[in-house]
KOLLO-384814 format. One record per atom (N, C-alpha, C, O, CB): chain; residue number from 1; atom name; residue in three letters; y, x, z. Coordinates in Angstrom, 2 decimals, m for minus. Glycine has a CB too. Layout:
N
+--------+-----+-------+---------+---------+---------+---------+
: cadena : num : atomo : residuo :      c2 :      c1 :      c3 :
+--------+-----+-------+---------+---------+---------+---------+
:      A : NUM :    CA :     Ala :       Y :       X :       Z :
...
+--------+-----+-------+---------+---------+---------+---------+
end
This chain:
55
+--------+-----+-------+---------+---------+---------+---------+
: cadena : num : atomo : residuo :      c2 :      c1 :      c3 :
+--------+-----+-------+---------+---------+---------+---------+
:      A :   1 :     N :     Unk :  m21.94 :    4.45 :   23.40 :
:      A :   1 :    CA :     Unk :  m21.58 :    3.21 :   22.76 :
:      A :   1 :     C :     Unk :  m20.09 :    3.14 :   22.45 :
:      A :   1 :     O :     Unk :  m19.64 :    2.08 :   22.01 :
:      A :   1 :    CB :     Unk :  m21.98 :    2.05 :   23.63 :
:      A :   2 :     N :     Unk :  m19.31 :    4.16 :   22.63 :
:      A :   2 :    CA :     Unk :  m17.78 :    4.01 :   22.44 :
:      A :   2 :     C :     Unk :  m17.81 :    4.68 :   21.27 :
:      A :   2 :     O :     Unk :  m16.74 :    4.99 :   20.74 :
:      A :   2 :    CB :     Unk :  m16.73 :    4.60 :   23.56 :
:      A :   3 :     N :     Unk :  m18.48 :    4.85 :   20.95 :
:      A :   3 :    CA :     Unk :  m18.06 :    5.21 :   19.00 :
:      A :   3 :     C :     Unk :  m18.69 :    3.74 :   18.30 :
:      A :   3 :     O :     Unk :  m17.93 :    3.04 :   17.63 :
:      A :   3 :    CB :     Unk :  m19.29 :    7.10 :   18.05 :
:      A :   4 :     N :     Unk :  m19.77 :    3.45 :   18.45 :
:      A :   4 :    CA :     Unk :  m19.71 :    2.23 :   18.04 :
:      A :   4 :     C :     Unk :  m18.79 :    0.99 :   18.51 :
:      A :   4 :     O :     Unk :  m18.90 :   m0.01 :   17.79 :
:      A :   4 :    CB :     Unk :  m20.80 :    1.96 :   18.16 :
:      A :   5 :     N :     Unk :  m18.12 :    0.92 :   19.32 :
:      A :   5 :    CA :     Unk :  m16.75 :   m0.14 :   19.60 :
:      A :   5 :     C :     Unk :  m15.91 :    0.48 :   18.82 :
:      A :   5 :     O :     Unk :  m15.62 :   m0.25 :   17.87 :
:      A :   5 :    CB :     Unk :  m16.05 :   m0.31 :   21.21 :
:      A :   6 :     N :     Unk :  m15.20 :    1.82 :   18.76 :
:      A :   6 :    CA :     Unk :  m14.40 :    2.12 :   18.45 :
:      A :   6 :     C :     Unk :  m14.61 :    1.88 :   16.26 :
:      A :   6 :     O :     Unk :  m13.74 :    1.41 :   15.54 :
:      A :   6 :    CB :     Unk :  m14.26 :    3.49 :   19.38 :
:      A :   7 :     N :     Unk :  m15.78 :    2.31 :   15.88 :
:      A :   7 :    CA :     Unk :  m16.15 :    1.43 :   14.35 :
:      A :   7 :     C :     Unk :  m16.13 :   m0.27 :   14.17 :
:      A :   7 :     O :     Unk :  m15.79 :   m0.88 :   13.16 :
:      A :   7 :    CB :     Unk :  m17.81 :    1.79 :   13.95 :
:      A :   8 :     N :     Unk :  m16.41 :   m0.59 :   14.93 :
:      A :   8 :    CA :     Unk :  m16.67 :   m2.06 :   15.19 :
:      A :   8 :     C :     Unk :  m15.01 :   m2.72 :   14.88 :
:      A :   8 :     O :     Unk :  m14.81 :   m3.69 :   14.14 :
:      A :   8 :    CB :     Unk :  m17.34 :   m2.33 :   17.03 :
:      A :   9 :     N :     Unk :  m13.66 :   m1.76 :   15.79 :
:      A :   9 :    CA :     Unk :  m12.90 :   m2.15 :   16.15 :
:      A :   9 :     C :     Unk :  m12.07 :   m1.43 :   14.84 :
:      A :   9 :     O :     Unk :  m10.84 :   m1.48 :   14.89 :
:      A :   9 :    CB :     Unk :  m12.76 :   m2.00 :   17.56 :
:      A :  10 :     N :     Unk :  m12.73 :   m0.75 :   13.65 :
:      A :  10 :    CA :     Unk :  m11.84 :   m0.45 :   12.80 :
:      A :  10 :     C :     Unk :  m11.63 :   m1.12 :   11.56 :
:      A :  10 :     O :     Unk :  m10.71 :   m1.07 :   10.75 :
:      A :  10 :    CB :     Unk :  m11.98 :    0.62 :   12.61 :
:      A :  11 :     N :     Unk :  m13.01 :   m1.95 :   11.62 :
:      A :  11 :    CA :     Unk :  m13.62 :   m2.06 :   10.69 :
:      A :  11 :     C :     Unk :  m13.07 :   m3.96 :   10.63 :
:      A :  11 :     O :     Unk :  m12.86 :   m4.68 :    9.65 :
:      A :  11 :    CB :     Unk :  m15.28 :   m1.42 :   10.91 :
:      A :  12 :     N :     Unk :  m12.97 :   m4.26 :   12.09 :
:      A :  12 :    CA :     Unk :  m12.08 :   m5.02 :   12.31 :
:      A :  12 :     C :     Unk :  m10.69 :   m5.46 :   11.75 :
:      A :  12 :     O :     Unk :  m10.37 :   m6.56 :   11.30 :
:      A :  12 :    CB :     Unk :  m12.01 :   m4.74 :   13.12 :
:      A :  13 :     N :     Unk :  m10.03 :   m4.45 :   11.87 :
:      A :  13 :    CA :     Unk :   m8.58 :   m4.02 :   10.95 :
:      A :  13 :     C :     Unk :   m8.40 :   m4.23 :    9.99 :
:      A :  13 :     O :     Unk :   m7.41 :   m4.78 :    9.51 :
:      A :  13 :    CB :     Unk :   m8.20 :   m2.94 :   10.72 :
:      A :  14 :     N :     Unk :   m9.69 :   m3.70 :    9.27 :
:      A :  14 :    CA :     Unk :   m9.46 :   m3.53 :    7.60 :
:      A :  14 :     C :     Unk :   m9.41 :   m4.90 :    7.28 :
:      A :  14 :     O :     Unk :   m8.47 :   m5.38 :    6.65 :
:      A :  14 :    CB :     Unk :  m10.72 :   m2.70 :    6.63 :
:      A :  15 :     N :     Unk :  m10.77 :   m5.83 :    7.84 :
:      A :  15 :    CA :     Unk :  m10.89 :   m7.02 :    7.54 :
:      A :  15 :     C :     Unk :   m9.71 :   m7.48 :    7.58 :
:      A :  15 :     O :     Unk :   m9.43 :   m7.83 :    6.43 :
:      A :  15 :    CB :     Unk :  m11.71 :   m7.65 :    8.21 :
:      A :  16 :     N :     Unk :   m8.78 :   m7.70 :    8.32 :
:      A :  16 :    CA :     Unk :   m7.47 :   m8.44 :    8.84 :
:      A :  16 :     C :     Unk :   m6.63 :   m7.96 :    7.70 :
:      A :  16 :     O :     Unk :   m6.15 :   m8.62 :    6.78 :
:      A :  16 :    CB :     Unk :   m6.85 :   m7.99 :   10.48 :
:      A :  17 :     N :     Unk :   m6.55 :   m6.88 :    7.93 :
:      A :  17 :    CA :     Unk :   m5.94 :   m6.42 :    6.32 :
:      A :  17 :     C :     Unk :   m6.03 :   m6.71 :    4.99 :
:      A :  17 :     O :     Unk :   m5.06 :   m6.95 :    4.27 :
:      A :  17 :    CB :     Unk :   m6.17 :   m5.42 :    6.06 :
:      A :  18 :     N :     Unk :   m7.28 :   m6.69 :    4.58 :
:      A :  18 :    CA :     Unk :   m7.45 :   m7.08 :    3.42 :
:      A :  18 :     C :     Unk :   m7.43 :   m9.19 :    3.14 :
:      A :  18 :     O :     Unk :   m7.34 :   m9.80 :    2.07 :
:      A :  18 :    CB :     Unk :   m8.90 :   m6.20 :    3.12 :
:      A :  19 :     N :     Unk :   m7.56 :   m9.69 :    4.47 :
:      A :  19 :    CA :     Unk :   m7.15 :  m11.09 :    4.58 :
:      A :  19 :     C :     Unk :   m5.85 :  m10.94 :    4.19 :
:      A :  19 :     O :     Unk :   m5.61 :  m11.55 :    3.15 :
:      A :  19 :    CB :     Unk :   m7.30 :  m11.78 :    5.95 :
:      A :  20 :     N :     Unk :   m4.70 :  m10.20 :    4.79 :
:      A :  20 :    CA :     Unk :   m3.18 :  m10.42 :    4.59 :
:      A :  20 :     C :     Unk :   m3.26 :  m10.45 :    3.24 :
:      A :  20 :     O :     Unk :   m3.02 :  m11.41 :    2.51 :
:      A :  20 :    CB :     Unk :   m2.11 :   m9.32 :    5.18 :
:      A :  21 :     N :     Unk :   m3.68 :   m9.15 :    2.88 :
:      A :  21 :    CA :     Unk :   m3.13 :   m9.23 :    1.29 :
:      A :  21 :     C :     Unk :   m3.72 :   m9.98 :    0.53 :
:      A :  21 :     O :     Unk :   m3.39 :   m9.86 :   m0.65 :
:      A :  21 :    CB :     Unk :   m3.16 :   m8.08 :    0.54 :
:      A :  22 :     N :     Unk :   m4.66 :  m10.90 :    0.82 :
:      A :  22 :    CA :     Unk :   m5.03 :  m12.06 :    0.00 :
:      A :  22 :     C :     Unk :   m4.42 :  m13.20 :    0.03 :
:      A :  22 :     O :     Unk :   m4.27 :  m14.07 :   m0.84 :
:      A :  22 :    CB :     Unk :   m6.15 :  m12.38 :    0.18 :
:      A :  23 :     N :     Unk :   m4.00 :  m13.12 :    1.31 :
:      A :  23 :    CA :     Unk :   m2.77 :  m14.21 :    1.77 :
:      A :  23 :     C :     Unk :   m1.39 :  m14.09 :    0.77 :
:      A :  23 :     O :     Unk :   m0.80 :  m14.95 :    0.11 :
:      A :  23 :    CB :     Unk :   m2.21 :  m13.81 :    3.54 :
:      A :  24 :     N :     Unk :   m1.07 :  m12.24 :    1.02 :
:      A :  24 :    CA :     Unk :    0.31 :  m12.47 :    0.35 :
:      A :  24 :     C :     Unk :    0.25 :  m11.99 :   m1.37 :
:      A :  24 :     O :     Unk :    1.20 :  m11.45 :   m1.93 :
:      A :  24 :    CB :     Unk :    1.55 :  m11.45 :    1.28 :
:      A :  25 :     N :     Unk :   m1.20 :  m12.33 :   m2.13 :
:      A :  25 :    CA :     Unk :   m1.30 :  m12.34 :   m3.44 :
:      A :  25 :     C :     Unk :   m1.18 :  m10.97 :   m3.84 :
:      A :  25 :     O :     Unk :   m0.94 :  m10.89 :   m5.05 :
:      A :  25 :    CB :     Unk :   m0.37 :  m13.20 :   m4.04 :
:      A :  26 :     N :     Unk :   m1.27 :   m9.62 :   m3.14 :
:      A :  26 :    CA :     Unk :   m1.35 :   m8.06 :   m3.22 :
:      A :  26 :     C :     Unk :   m2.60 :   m8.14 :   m3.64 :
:      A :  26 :     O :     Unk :   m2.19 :   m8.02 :   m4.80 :
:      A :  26 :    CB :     Unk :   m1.11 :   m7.10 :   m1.91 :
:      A :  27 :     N :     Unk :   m3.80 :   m8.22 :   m3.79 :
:      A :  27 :    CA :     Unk :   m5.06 :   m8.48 :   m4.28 :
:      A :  27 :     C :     Unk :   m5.53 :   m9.50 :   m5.28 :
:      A :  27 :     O :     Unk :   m4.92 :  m10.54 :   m5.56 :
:      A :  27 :    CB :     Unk :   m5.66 :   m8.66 :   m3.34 :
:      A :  28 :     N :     Unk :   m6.75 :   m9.09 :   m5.84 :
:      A :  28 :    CA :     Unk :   m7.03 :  m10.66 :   m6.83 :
:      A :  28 :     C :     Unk :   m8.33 :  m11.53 :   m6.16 :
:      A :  28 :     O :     Unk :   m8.87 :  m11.14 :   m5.13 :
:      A :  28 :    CB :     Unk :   m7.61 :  m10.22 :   m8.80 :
:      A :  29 :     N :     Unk :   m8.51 :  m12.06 :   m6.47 :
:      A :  29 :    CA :     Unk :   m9.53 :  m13.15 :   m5.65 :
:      A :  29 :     C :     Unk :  m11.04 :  m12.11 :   m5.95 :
:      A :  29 :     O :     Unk :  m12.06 :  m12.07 :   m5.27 :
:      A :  29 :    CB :     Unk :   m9.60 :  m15.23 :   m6.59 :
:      A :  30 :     N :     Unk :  m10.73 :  m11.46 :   m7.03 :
:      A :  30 :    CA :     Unk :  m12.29 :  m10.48 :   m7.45 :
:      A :  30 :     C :     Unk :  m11.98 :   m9.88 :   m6.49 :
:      A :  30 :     O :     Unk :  m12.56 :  m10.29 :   m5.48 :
:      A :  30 :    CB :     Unk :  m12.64 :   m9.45 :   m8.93 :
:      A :  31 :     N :     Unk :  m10.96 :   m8.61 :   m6.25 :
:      A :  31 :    CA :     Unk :  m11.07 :   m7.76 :   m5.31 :
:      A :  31 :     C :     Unk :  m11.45 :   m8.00 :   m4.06 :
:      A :  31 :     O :     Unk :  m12.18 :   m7.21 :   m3.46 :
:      A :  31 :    CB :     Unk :  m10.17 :   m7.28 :   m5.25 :
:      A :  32 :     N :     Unk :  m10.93 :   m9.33 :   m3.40 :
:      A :  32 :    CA :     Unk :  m11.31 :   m9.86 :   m2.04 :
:      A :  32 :     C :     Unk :  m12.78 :   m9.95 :   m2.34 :
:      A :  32 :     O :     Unk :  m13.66 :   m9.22 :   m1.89 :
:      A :  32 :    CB :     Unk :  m10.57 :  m11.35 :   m1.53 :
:      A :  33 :     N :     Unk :  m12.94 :  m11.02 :   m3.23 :
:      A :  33 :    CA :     Unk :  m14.54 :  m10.76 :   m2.52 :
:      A :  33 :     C :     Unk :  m15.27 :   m9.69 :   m2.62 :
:      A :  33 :     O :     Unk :  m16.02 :   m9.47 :   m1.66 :
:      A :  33 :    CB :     Unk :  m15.52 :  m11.58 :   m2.94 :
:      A :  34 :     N :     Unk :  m15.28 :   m8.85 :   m3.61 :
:      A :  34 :    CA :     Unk :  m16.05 :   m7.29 :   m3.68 :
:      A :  34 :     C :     Unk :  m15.20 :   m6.34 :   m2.15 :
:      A :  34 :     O :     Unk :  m15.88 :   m5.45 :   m1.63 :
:      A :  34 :    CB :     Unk :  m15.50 :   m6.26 :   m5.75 :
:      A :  35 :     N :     Unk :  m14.57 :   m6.47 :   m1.88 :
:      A :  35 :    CA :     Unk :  m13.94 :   m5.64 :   m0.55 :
:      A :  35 :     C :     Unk :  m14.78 :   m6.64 :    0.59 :
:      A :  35 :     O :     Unk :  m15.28 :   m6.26 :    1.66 :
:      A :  35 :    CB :     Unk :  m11.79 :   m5.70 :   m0.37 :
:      A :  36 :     N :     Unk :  m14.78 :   m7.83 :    0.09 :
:      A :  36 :    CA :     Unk :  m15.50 :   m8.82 :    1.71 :
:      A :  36 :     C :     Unk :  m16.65 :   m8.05 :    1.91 :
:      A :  36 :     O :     Unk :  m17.05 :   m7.38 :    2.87 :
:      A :  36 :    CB :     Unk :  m16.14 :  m10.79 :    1.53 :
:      A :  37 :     N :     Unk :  m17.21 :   m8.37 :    0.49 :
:      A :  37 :    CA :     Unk :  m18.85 :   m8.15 :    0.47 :
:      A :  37 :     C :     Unk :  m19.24 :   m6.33 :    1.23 :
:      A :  37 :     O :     Unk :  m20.11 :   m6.04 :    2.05 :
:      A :  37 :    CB :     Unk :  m19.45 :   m8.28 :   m1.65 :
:      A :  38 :     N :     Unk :  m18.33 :   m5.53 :    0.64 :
:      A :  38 :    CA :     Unk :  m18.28 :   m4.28 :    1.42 :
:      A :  38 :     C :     Unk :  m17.88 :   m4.28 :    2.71 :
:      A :  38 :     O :     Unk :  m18.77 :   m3.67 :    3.31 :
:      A :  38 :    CB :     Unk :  m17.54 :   m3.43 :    0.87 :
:      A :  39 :     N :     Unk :  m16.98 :   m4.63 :    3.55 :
:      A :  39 :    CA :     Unk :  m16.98 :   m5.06 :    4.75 :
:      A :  39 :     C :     Unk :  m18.51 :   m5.59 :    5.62 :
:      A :  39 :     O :     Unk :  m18.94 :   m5.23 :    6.72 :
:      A :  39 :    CB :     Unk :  m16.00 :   m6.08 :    4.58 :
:      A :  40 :     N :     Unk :  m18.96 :   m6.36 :    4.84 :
:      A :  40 :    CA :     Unk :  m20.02 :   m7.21 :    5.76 :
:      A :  40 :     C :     Unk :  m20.94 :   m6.11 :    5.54 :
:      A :  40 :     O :     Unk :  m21.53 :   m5.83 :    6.58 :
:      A :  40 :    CB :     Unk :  m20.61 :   m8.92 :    5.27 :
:      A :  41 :     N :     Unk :  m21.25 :   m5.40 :    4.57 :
:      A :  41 :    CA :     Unk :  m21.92 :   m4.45 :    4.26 :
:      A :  41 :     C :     Unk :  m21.88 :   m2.99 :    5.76 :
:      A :  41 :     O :     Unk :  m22.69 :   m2.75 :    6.66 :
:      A :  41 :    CB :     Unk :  m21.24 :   m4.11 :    2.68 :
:      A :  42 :     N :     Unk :  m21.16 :   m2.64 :    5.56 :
:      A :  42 :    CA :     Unk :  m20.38 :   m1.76 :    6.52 :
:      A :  42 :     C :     Unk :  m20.96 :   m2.28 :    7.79 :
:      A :  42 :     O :     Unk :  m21.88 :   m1.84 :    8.48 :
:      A :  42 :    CB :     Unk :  m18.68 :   m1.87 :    6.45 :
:      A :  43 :     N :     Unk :  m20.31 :   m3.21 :    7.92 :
:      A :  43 :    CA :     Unk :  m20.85 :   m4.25 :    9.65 :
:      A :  43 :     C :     Unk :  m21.90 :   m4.35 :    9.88 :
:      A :  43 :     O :     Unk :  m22.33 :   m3.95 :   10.96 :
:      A :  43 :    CB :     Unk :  m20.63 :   m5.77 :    9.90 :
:      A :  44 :     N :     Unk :  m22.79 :   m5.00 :    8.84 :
:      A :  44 :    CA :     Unk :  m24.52 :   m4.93 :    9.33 :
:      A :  44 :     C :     Unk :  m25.17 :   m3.39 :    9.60 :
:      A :  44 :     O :     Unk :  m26.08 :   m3.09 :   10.37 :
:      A :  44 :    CB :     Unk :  m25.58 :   m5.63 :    7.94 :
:      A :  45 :     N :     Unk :  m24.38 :   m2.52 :    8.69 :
:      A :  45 :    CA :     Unk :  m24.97 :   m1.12 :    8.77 :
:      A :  45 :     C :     Unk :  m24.44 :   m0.48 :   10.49 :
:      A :  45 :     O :     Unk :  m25.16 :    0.05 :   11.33 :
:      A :  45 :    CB :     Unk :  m24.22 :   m0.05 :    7.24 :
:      A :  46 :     N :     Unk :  m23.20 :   m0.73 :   10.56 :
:      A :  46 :    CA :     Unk :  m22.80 :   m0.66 :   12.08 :
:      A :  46 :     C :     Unk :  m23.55 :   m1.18 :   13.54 :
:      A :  46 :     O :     Unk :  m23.46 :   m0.80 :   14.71 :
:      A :  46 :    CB :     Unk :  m21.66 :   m1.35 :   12.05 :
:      A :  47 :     N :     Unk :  m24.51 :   m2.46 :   12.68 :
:      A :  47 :    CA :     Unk :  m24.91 :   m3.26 :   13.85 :
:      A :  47 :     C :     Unk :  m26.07 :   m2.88 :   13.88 :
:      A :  47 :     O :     Unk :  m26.87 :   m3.34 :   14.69 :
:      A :  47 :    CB :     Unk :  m24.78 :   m4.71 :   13.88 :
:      A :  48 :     N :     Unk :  m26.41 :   m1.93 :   12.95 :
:      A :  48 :    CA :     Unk :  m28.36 :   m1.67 :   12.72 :
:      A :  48 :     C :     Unk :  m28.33 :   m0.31 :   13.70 :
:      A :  48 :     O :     Unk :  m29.20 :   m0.10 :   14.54 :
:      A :  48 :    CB :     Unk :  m29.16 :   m1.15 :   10.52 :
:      A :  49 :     N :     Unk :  m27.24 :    0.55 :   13.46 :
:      A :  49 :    CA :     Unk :  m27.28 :    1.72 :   14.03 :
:      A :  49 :     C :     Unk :  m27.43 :    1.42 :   15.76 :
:      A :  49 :     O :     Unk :  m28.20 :    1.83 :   16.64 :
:      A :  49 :    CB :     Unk :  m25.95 :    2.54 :   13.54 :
:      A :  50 :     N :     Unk :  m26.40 :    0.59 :   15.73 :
:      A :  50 :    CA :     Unk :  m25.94 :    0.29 :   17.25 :
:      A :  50 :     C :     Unk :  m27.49 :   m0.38 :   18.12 :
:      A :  50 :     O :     Unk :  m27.68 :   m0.08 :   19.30 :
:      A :  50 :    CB :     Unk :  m24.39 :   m1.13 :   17.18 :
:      A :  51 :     N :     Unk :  m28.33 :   m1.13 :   17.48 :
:      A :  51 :    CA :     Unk :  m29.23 :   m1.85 :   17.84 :
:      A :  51 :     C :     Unk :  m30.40 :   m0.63 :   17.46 :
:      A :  51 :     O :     Unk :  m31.56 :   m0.97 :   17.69 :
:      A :  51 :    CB :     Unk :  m29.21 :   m3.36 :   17.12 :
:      A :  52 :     N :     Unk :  m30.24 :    0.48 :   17.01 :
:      A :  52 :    CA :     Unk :  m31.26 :    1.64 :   16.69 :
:      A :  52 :     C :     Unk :  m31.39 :    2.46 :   18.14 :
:      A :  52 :     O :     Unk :  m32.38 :    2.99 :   18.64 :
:      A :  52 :    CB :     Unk :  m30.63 :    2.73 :   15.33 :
:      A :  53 :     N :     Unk :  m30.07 :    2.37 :   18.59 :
:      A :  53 :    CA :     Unk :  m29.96 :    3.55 :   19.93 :
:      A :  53 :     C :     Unk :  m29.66 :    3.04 :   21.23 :
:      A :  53 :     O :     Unk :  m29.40 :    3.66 :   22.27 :
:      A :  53 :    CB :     Unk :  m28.77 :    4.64 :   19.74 :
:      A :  54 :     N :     Unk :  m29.76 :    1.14 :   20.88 :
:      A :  54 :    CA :     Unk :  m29.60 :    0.52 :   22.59 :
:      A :  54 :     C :     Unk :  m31.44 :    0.54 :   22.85 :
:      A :  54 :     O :     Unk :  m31.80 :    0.48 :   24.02 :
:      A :  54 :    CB :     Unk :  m28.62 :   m1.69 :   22.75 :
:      A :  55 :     N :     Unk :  m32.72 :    0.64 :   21.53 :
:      A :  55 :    CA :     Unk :  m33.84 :    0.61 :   21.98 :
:      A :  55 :     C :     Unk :  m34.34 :    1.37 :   23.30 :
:      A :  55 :     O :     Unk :  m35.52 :    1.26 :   23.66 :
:      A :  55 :    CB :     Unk :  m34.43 :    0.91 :   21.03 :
+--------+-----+-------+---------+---------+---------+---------+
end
């Protein structure tokens, strides 16, 4: 399970990241949400695996 924390916890980052630069106008409001939508994307796929191999 420490590779899945350790994805969990990167994937984390990016999010935070790509918030800043929406904050500091480095992005356009399209890009945020097509990068969100890939994020959450990413995450559910993270959480399917993780919930595949705690069975």
């Amino acid at each position: 399970m420490h590779v899945y924390s350790f994805e969990k916890t990167e994937v984390w980052k990016e999010a935070i990241q790509l918030i800043i630069s929406k904050g500091l106008n480095f992005i356009s409001e399209e890009s945020f949400m097509n990068l969100r939508k890939d994020i959450e994307s990413i995450t559910n796929k993270i959480n399917s695996l993780r919930n595949h191999f705690l069975k």
